[in-house]
C-alpha positions in Angstrom: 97.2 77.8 68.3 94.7 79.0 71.0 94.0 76.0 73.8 90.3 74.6 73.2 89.9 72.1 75.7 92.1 69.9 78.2 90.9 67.0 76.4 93.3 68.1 73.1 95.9 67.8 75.4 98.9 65.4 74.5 100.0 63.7 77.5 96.0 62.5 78.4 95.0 60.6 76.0 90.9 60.3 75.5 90.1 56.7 74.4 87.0 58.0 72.4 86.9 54.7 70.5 85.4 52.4 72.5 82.7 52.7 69.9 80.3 50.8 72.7 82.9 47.9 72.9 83.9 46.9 76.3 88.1 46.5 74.9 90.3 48.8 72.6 92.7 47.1 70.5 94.8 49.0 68.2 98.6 48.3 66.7 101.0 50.5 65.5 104.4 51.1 63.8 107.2 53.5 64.5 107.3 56.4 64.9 104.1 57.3 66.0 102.1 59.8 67.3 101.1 57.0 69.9 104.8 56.9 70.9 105.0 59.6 73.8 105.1 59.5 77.8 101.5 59.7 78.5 98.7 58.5 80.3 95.2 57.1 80.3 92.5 56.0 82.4 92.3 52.1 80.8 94.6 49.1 81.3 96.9 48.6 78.3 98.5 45.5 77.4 100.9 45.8 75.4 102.9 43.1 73.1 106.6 45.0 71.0 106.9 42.8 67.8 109.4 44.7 66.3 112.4 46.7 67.2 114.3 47.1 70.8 114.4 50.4 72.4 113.9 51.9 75.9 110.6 51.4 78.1 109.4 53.9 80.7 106.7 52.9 83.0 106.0 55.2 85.9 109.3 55.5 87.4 110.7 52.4 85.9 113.6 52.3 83.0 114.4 49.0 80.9 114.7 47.3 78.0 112.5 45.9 75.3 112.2 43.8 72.0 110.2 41.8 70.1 108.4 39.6 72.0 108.1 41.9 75.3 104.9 42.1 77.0 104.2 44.5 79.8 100.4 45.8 81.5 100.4 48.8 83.1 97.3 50.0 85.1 94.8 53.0 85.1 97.0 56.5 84.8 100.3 55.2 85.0 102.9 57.5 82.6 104.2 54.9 79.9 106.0 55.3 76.9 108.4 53.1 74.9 111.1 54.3 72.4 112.6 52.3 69.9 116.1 52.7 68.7 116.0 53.0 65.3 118.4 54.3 62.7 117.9 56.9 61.3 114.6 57.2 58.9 114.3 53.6 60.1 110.7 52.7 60.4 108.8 49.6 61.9 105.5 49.3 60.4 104.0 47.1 62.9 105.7 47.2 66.1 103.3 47.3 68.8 100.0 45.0 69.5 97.8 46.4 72.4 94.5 46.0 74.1 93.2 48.8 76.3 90.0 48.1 78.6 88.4 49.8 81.8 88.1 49.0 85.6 84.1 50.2 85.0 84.3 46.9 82.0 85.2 44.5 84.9 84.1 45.7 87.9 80.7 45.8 86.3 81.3 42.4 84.8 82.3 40.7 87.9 78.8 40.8 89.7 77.5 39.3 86.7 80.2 36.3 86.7 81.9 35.4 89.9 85.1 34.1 87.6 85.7 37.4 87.1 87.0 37.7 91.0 89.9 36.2 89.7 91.6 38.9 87.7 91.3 41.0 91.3 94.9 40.8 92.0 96.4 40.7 88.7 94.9 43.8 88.3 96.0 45.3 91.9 99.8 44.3 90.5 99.2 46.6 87.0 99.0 49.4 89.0 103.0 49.3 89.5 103.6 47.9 86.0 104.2 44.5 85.3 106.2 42.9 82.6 105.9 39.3 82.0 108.6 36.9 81.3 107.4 33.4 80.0 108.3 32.9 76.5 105.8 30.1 76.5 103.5 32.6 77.9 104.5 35.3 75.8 103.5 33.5 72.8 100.8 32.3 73.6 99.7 35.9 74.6 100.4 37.0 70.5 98.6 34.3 69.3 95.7 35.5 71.6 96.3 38.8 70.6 96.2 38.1 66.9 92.9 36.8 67.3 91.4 39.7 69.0 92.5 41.7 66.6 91.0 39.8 63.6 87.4 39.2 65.5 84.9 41.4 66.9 81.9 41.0 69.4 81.3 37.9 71.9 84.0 36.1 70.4 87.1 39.4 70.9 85.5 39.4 74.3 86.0 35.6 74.6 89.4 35.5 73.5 90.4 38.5 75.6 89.4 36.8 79.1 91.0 33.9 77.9 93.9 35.8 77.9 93.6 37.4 80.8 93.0 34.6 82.4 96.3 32.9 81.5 98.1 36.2 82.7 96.6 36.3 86.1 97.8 32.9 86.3 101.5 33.9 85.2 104.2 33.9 88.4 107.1 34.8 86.3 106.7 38.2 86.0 108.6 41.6 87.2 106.6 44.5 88.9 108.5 48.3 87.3 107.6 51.0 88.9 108.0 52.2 92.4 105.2 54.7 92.1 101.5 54.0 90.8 99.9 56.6 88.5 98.2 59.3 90.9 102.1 60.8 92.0 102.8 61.5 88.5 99.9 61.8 86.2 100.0 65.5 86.1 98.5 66.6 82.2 99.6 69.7 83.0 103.2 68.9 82.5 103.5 65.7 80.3 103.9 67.7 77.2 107.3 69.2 78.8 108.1 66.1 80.4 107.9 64.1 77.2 110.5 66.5 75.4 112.7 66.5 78.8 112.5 62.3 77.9 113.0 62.7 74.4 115.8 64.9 74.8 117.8 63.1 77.4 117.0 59.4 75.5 118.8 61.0 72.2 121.3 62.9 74.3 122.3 60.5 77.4 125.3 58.7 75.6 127.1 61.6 75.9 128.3 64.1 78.5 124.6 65.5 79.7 123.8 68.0 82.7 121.0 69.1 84.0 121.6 72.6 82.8 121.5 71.5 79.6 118.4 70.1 79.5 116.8 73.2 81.3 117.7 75.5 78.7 116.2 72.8 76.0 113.3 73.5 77.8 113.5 76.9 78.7 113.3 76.3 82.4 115.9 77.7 85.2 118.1 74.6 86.1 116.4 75.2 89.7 112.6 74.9 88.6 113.6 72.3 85.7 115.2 70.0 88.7 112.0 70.5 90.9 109.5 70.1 87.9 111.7 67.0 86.7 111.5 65.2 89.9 107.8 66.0 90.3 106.7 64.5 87.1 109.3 61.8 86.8 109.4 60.0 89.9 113.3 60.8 90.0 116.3 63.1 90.4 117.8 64.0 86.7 121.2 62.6 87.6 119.1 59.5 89.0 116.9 59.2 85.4 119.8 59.6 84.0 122.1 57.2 85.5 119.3 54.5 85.4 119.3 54.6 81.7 122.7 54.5 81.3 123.1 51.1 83.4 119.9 50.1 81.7 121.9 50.2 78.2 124.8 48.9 79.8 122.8 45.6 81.0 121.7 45.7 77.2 125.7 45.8 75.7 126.8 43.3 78.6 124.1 41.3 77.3 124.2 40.9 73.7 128.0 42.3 72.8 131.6 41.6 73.2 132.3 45.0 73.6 134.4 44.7 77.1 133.6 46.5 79.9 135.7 49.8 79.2 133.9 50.2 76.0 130.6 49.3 77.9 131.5 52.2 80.4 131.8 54.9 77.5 129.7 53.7 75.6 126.3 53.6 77.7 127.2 57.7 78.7 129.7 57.0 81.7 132.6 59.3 81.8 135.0 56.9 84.2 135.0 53.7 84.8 134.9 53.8 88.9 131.4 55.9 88.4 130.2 53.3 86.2 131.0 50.3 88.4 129.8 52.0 91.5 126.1 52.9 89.9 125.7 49.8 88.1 126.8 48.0 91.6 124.1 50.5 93.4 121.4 49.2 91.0 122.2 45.8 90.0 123.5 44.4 93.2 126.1 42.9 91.1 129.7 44.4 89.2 129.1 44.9 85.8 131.2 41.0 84.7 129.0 39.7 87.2 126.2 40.1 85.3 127.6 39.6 81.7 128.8 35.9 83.2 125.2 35.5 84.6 123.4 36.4 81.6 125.8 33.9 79.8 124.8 31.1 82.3 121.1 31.9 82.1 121.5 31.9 78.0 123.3 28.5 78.5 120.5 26.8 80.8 117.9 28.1 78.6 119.4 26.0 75.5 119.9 22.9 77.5 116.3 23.4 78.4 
């Protein structure tokens, strides 16, 4: 199929649906042609309601599930996968609003109150995900009613809500890198099958070479063109996402730390406790017992 214009291209996506409204919002289930690594000039916030899976933000790797909220700023790469079964599909899993710097910079010589979104804003730019259930909830509820009015009142509810996140302190910046290092259109498309690839593939024994070929790439260009449009190293990505699912079976199974180990894509168990000390800042029981503690405190709350 012959190449019409960079604007078709998969990995920038063209918010043509403003429709003269100053905010986007849009939901969607899973899978989705919305699901991929890609980027885009607005601000997305975005709410999972359904299903748990992987989340990629710039150079950042976690978790999420229902009730996970994250904004991520003008251009930063983002994409979140869902583990699901197979032919197992969410039909609403995502709630999100996407709006413009123009919207608000405009906006904010108009009304001073504005001002105060400045550095909430400054933090999207890395990624942010926010972690007060109270919060959180209150965010949906907010969210449900933008998406059920239009006009004045969409726009009311949306600063609102804005307004309550800028006010938010527990919160976690991701990514190391803001947008401009890694927004490349030019190579999303290959990066997103690289991601795909690796997220179905990273349980088990995975090399660089492997992916390459996937690809069609020389291991040597694949590694170069990898760390470009990632952020990070293969064997870095890789490892990241492996202790990222290990945090996630510490977490929420008995499986002890062995199984943990093979289980999450680690071939020995002195690798595995060595990267997940590098990243965590913690041995693998360490965390499992502080999870448990946190889980504890939170019922007693």
């Amino acid at each position: 199929m012959p190449r019409t214009s960079k604007v078709s291209d998969p990995s920038y996506e063209l918010m043509d649906d403003h429709e003269g409204d100053s905010l986007i919002y849009r939901q969607h289930g899973f899978p989705s042609p919305l699901v991929r690594w890609h980027f885009h000039k607005e601000y997305e916030l975005h709410l999972i309601v359904d299903s748990a899976g992987k989340v990629f933000i710039g150079d950042y790797i976690g978790s999420f599930a229902p009730n996970t909220l994250f904004l991520t700023g003008p251009n930063l790469p983002h994409n979140w996968i869902s583990q699901a079964g197979p032919g197992e599909v969410f039909s609403q899993r995502d709630m999100l609003v996407n709006f413009t710097d123009e919207v608000l910079h405009s906006g904010s010589r108009a009304f001073s109150e504005l001002h105060q979104l400045s550095p909430l804003l400054a933090r999207a730019h890395y990624g942010i995900e926010f972690r007060d259930p109270t919060l959180i909830a209150e965010s949906r509820q907010l969210l449900q009613r933008i998406a059920h009015s239009r006009g004045m009142t969409r726009l009311g509810y949306f600063f609102i809500l804005m307004e309550q996140l800028a006010g938010c302190e527990d919160y976690q910046l991701l990514s190391t890198v803001t947008s401009s290092h890694l927004a490349d259109e030019h190579n999303v498309e290959r990066i997103n099958r690289a991601v795909n690839y690796i997220f179905q593939h990273y349980a088990q024994d995975l090399t660089q070479n492997e992916v390459a070929e996937h690809l069609g790439m020389t291991p040597t260009y694949f590694s170069r063109f990898f760390k470009q449009a990632a952020g990070r190293g293969f064997v870095e990505f890789v490892n990241r996402l492996r202790v990222s699912k290990a945090c996630e079976l510490l977490a929420k199974s008995d499986l002890p730390v062995t199984g943990v180990c093979f289980e999450s894509g680690f071939s020995n168990l002195s690798n595995f406790n060595r990267r997940f000390q590098q990243l965590k800042g913690m041995t693998p029981s360490d965390y499992r017992s502080l999870v448990i503690q946190r889980l504890t405190e939170q019922n007693h709350h």
